[in-house]
C-alpha positions as CSV (number, residue, x, y, z in Angstrom):
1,X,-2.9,-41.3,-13.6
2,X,-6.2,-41.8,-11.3
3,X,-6.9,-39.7,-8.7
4,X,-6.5,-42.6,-6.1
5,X,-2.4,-42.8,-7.4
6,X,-2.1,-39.3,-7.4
7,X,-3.3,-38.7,-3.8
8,X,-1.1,-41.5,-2.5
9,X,2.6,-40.0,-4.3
10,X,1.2,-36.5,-2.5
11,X,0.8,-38.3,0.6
12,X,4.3,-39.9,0.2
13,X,5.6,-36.6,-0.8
14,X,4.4,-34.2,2.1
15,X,5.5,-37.0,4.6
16,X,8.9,-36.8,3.6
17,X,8.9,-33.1,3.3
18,X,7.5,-33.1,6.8
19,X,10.4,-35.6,7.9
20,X,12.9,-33.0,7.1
21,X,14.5,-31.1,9.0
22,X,12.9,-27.5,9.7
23,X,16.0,-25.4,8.1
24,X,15.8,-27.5,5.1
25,X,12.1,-27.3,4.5
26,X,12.3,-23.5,4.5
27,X,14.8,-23.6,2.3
28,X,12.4,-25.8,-0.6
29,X,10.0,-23.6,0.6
30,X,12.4,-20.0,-0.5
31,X,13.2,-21.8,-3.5
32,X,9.8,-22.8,-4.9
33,X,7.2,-20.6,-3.7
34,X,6.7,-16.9,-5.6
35,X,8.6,-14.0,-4.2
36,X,6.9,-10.5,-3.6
37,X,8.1,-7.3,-2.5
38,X,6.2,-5.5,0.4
39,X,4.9,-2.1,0.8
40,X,3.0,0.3,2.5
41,X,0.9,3.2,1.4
42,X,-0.6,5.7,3.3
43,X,-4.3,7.6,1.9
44,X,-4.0,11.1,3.3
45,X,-7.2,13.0,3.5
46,X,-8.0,16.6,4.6
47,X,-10.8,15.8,7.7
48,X,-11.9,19.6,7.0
49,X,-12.3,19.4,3.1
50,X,-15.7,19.4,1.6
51,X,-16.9,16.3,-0.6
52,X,-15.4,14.9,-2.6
53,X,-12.2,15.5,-0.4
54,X,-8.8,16.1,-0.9
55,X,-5.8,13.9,-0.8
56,X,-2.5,14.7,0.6
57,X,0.0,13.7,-2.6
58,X,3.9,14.4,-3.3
59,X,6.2,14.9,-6.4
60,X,9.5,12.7,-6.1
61,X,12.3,12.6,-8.4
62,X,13.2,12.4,-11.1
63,X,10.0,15.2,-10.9
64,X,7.2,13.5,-13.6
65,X,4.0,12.7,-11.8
66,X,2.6,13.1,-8.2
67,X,2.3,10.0,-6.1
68,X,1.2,8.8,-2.7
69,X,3.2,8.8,0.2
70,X,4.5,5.1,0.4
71,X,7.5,3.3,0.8
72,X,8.8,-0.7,1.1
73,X,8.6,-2.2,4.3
74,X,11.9,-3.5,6.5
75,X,12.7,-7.0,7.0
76,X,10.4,-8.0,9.8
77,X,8.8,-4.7,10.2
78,X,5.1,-4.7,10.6
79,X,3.0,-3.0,7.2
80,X,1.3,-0.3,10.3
81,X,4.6,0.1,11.3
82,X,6.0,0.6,7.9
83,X,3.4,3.0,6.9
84,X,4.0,5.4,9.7
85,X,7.5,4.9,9.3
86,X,7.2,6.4,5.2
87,X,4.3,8.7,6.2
88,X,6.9,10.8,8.5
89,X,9.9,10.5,6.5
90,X,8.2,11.9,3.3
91,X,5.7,14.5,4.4
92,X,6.6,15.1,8.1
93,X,3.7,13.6,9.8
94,X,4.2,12.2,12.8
95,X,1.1,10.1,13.6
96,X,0.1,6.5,15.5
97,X,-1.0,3.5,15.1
98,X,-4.5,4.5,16.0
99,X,-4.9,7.3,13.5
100,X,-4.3,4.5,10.5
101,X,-7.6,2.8,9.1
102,X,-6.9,-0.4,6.7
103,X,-8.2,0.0,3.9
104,X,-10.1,-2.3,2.1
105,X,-9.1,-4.3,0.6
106,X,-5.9,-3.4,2.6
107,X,-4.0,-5.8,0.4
108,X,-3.4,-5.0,-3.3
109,X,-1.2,-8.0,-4.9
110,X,0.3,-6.6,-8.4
111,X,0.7,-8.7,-11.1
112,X,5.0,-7.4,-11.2
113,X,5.0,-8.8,-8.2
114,X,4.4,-6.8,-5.3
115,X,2.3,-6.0,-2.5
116,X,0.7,-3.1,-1.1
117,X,-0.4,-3.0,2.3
118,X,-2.7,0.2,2.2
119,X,-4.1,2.1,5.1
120,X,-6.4,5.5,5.1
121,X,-5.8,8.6,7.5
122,X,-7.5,11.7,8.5
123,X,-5.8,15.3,8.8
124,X,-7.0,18.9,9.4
125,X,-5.0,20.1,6.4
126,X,-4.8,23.4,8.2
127,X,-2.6,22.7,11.0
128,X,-1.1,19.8,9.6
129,X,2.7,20.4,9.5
130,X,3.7,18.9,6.3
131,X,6.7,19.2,4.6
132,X,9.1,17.7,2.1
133,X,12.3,17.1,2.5
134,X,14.0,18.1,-0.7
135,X,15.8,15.2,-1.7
136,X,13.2,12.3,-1.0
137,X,9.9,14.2,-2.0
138,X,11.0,17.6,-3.8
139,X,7.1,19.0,-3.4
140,X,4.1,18.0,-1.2
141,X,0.3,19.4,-1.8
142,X,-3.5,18.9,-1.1
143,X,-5.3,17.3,-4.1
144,X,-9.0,17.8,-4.5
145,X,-10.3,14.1,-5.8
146,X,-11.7,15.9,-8.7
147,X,-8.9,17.8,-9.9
148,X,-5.5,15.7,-9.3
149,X,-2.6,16.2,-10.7
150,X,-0.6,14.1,-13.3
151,X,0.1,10.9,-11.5
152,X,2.4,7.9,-11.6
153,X,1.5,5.1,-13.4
154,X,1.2,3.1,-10.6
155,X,-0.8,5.8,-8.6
156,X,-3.5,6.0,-10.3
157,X,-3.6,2.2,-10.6
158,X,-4.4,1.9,-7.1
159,X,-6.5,4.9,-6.5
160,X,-8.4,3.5,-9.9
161,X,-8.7,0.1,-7.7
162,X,-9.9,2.4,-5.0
163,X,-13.1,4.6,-7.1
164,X,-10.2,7.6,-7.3
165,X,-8.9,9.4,-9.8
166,X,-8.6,8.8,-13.8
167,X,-8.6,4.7,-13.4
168,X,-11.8,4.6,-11.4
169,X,-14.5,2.6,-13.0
170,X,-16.9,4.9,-14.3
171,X,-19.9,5.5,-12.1
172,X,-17.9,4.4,-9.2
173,X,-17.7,5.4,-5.7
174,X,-14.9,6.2,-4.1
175,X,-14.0,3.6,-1.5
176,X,-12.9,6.0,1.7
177,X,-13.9,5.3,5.5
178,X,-16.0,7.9,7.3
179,X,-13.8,10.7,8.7
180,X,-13.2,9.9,11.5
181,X,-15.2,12.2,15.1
């Protein structure tokens, strides 16, 4: 087929695609394109720890590995929104939108098909009242960067992606925003 045929059938097809009506468009659209789950995780650090930092990280059940504080987001809720939202049901912090830095990248597409929308924040560890809930997040800690804990798989996938922890490329740096004045 020459390009000159095939640009003409696209033409023909988006103008009837366009010609339908809005409801039914959406619905091809549901139907055909890729479907990803969206999260939101939250990068905890200690604003009074020395370099390299620590990192605020919980233990969830079933109890194997550490992870960080995260969840999915709501239908229609916004990812800042969602992130607050998880950050103070699973450690207790209570913050705003203006303490949460996107990271960057601040979207991490995964190959299983999902999304995280990830964001950094800043925390005197000291007075910081954290706690976990006991049925959500069974524990909740301060990490050094160079001494974490086991973590989920998935964990120390995206810290990796992010110059932290075990996955980091070697010789990396980690990729964490200026704390904060």
């Amino acid at each position: 087929m020459n390009l000159r045929h095939s640009t003409t059938l696209r033409a023909i097809a988006y103008g009837t695609f366009y010609r339908l009506p809005l409801v039914v468009r959406r619905r091809i659209v549901r139907a055909v394109v890729p479907k990803y789950v969206v999260g939101a995780v939250v990068f905890v650090h200690d604003s009074e720890a020395p370099a390299p930092g620590r990192l605020l990280l919980q233990f969830q059940p079933p109890g194997v590995s550490w992870t960080l504080p995260a969840g999915l987001l709501q239908r229609k809720e916004a990812p800042i929104d969602g992130a607050l939202r998880e950050l103070h049901e699973e450690t207790g912090l209570k913050l705003t939108r203006a303490d949460l830095i996107p990271a960057t990248p601040n979207a991490i597409v995964h190959a299983k098909g999902w999304v995280d929308m990830c964001f950094h924040a800043f925390v005197p560890a000291s007075t910081a009242p954290i706690r976990a809930d006991g049925a959500e997040v069974l524990e909740i800690g301060w990490y050094s960067l160079d001494d974490l804990p086991k973590l989920s798989p998935a964990t120390a996938r995206l810290l990796g992606m992010f110059g932290i922890g075990p996955q980091a490329a070697p010789g990396s740096t980690p990729q964490i925003p200026s704390v904060p004045r």
